[in-house]
Wavefront OBJ file of the C-alpha trace (Angstrom):
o trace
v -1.142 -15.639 -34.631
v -1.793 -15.439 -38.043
v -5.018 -13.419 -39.189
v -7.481 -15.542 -41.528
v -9.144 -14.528 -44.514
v -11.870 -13.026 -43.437
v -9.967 -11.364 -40.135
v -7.839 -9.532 -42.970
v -10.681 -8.258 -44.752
v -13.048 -7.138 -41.497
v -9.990 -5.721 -40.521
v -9.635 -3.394 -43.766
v -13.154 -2.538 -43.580
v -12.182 -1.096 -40.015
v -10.286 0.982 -41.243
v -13.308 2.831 -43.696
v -14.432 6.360 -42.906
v -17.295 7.901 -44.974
v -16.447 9.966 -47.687
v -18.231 13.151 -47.344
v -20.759 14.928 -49.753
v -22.347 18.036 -49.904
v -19.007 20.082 -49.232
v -19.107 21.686 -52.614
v -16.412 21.119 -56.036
v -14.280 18.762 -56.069
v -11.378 18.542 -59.280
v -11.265 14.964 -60.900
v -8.003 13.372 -59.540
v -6.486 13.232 -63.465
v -6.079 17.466 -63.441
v -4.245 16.925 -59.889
v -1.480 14.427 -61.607
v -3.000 11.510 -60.199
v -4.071 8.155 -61.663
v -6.418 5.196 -60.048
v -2.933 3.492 -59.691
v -1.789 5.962 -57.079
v -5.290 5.020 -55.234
v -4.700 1.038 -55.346
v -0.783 1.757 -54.623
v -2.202 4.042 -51.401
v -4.589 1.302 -50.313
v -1.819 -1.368 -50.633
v 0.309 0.103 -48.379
v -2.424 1.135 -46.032
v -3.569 -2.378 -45.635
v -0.695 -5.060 -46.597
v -3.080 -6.249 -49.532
v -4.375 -5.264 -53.155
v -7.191 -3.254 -54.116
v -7.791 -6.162 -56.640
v -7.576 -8.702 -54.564
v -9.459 -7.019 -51.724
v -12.583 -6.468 -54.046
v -12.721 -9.961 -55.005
v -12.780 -11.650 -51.511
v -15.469 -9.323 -50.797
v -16.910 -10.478 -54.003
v -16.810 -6.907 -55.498
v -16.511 -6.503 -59.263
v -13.023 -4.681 -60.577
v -13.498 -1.116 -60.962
v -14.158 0.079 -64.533
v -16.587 -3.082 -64.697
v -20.151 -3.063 -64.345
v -21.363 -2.032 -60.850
v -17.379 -1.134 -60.657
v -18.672 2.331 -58.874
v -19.926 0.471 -55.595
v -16.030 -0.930 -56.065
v -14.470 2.364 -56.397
v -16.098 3.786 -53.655
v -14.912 0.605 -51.627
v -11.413 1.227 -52.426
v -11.921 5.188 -51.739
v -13.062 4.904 -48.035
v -10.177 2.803 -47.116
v -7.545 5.141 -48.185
v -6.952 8.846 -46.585
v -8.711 11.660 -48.237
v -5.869 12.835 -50.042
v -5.446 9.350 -51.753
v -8.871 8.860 -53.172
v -10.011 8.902 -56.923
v -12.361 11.590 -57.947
v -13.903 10.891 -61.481
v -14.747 13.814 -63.936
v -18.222 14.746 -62.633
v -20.840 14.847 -65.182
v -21.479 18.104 -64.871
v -17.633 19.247 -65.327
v -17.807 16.745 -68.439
v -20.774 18.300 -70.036
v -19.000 21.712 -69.165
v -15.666 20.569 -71.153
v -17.964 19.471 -74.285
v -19.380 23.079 -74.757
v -16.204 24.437 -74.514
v -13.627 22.223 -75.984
v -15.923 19.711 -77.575
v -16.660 15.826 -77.035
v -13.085 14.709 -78.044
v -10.437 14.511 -74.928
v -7.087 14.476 -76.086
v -4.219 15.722 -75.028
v -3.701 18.526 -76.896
v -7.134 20.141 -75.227
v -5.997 18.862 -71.529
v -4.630 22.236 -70.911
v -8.083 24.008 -71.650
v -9.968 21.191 -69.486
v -7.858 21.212 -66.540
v -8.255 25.205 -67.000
v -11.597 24.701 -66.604
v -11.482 22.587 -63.360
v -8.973 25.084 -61.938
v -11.342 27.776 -62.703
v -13.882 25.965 -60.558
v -11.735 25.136 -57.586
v -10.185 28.706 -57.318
v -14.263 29.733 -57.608
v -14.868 27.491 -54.683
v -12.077 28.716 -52.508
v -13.044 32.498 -53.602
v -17.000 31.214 -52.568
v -15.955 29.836 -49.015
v -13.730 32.211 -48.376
v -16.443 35.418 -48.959
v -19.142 33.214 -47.788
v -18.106 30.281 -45.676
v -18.021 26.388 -46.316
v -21.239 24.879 -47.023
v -21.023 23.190 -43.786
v -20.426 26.609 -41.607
v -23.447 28.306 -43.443
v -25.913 24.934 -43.219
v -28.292 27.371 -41.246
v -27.607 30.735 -43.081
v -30.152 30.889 -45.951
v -29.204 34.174 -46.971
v -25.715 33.295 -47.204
v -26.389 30.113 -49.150
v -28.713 32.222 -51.589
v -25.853 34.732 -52.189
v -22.541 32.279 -52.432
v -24.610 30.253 -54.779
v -25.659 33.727 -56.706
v -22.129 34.476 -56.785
v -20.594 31.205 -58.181
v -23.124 31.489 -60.886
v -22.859 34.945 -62.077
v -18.708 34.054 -62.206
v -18.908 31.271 -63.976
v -21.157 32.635 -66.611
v -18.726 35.576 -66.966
v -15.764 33.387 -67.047
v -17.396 30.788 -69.746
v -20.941 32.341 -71.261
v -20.564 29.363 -73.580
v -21.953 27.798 -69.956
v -24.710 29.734 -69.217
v -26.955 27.999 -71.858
v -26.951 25.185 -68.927
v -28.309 27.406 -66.827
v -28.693 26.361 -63.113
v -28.768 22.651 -64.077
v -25.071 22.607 -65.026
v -24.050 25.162 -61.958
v -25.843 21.983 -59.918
v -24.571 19.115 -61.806
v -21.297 20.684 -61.311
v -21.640 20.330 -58.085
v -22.048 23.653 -56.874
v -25.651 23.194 -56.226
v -24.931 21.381 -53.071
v -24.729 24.165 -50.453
v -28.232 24.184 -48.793
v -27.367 21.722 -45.928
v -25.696 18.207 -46.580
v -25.870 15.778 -49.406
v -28.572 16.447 -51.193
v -28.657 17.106 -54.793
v -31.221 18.956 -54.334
v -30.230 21.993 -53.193
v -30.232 24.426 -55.821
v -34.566 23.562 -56.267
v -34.715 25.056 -52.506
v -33.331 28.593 -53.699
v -36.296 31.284 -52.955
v -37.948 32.979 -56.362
v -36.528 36.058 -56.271
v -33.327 34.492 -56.302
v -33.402 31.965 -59.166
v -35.373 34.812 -61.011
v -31.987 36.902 -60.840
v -29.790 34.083 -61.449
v -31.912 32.583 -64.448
v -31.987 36.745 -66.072
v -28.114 36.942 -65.049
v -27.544 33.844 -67.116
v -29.376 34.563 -70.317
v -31.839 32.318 -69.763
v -35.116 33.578 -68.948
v -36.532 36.595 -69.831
v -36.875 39.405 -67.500
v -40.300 38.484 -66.216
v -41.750 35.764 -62.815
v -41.291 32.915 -63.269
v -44.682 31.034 -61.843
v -44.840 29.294 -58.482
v -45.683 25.523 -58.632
v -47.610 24.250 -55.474
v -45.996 25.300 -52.372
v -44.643 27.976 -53.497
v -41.220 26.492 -54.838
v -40.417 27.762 -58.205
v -40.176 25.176 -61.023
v -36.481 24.389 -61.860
v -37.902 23.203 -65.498
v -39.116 26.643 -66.498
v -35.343 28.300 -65.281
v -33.098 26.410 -67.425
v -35.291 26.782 -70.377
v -33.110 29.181 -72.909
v -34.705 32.210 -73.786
v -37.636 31.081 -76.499
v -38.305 27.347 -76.057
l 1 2 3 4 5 6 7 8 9 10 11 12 13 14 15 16 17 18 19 20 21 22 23 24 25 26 27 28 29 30 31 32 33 34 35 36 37 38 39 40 41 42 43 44 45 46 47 48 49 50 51 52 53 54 55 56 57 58 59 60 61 62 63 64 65 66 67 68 69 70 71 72 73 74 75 76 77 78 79 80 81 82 83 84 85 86 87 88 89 90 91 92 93 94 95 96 97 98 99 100 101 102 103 104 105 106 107 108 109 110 111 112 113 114 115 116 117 118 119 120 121 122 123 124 125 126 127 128 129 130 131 132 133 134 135 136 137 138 139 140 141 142 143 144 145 146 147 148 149 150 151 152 153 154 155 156 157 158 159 160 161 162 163 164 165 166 167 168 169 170 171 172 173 174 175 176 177 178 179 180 181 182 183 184 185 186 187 188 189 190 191 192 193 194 195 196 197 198 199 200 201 202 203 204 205 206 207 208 209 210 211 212 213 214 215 216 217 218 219 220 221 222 223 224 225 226 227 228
């Protein structure tokens, strides 16, 4: 018996798991020598059907349109892990431009894949002293140290970087260690901790930085360079 339309498509969407967040940096598929092609040619064979034509019976726009993101992710579920796209980050971006500058050509794709390599290799060295972010979910004093640690490398690595301060290490997407998704997770970091990181980084004089209600300090005063 032939499967209709819409058995075809419920079918496909059977086949979704959820893509996972919170488990530290991940390297835009374009420095591993993979295109969005290799993700639509992935979910072709997976499912008998086009990543095209998939997203318009489900009356998804094409990716790279507007609201293409919803359509990406879409695509990305369906496929195994190792298959999916990962975009540049913006944090990763913004990293490139104060290195390398706005321009991406190929002449500088050396020094911006360097830079992503730099960051998985600091990830792997981060789990590896520390744990994943998912064995340490519970382990404050381990999530206050790995994320101490990825921040004082990376500002020895590239001080160009440190003028982002803790806002970049987050955006990055290092930030996420302090228990699941959330984005959030470098503003849980205890004073003393973000006081260390913020004098490591060049970025706040040597002095407390003032509790706001709660007794959370104020991520707004920490990435402020020294003299603003």
């Amino acid at each position: 018996m032939v499967d209709t339309l819409l058995e075809k498509i419920n079918k496909i969407k059977s086949m979704e798991t959820p893509i996972k967040s919170g488990e530290g940096f991940k390297p835009a598929s374009v420095y591993k020598g993979k295109t969005m092609m290799d993700t639509f040619d992935a979910f072709n064979k997976k499912t008998g059907m086009g990543a095209a034509e998939y997203l318009m019976n489900r009356g998804l726009p094409l990716v790279g349109k507007a609201g293409g993101e919803k359509s990406l992710e879409a695509i990305n579920k369906v496929v195994d892990e190792a298959d999916r796209f990962e975009k540049i980050n913006p944090g990763v971006r913004r990293a490139e431009e104060m290195i390398v500058g706005p321009a991406k050509t190929m002449k500088n794709k050396p020094v911006r894949k360097a830079i992503t390599d730099f960051f998985v290799s600091m990830q792997n060295k981060a789990d590896d002293m520390f744990g994943a972010a998912g064995d340490i979910a519970g382990d404050i004093a381990k999530q206050e140290d790995k994320l101490n640690f990825i921040t004082k490398e990376i500002a020895k690595k590239f001080p160009k970087l440190a003028i982002g301060g803790l806002d970049l290490i987050k955006k990055i997407g290092f930030g996420m260690l302090f228990g699941g998704p959330s984005t959030m997770g470098a503003d849980l970091i205890p004073e003393s901790v973000l006081n260390d990181m913020a004098e490591d980084l060049g970025v706040k004089e040597k002095k407390q930085i003032s509790l706001a209600g709660g007794g959370m300090a104020n991520m707004d005063d920490i990435i402020k360079p020294i003299g603003v």
